[in-house]
N, C-alpha and C positions, 0 to 999 in steps of 0.2 A: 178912684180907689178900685171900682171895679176891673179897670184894664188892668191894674198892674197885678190882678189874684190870675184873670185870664193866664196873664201870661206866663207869672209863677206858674199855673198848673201846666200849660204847654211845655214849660222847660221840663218838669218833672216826669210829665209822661215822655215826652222824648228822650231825657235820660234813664229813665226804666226801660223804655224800647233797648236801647243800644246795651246796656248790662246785661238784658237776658237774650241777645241776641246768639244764638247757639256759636256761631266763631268768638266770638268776647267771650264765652262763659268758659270755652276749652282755652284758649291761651291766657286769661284769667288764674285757671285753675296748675295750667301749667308755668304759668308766671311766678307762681308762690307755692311752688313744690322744692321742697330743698334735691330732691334726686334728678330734678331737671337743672336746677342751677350748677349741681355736683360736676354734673355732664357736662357744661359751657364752661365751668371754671378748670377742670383738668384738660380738657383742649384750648383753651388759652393759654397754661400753663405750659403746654406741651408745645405752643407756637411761640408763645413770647421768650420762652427759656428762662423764667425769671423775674424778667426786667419788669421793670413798671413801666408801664404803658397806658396812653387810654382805653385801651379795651380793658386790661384787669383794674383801673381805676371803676371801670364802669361794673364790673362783676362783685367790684367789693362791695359797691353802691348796692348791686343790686341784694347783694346777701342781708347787709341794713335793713334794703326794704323789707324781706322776707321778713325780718325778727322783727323788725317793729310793729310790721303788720298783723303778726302772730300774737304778740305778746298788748296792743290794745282792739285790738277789733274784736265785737265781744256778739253782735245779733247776726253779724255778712265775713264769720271766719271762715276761711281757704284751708283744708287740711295739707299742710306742711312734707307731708308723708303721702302727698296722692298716690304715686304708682306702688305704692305696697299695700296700701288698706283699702277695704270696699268702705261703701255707705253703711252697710249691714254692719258692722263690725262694732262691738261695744270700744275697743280699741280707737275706734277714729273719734266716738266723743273727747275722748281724753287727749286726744294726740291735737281736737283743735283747741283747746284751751278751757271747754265747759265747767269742768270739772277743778282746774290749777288756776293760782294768782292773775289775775286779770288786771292788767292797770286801766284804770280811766284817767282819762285827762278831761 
């Protein structure tokens, strides 16, 4: 029983190393920005013409991820609005969900 807390704890710190690891934490933070999605989804638009393809299959994907991510992650939310709002901003409490409907599952 003991080996197997050791090694729960080693996965867990090795998984908090790599989350706060300064590149994880910016394409993280730019992964669930809707104004960086905005930006990949209008130049695939503007490459695919259109069509459905797996790159805009993957964009739409990726837009799901964003709202879903927004709308249950409630202690480790991503502001949705990063390249417009600072930390400072009474605005970004609200923009990450603190304050509106929070679903749990």
């Amino acid at each position: 029983m003991e080996m197997l807390s050791l090694v729960h704890f080693l996965f867990y710190e090795l998984t908090m190393m790599m989350f706060n690891h300064p590149v994880v934490l910016v394409l993280r933070q730019g992964g669930h920005s809707l104004v960086v999605w905005l930006t990949v989804f209008l130049f695939t638009l503007l490459v695919t013409r259109l069509r459905l393809t797996p790159w805009m299959a993957f964009v739409y994907g990726w837009l799901g991820h964003v709202v879903t991510d927004f709308l249950t992650h409630v202690s480790d939310a991503i502001p949705i609005f990063l390249s417009f709002i600072t930390y400072s901003d009474s605005w970004h409490r609200f923009l990450l969900g603190t304050t509106i409907l929070r679903l749990r599952i």
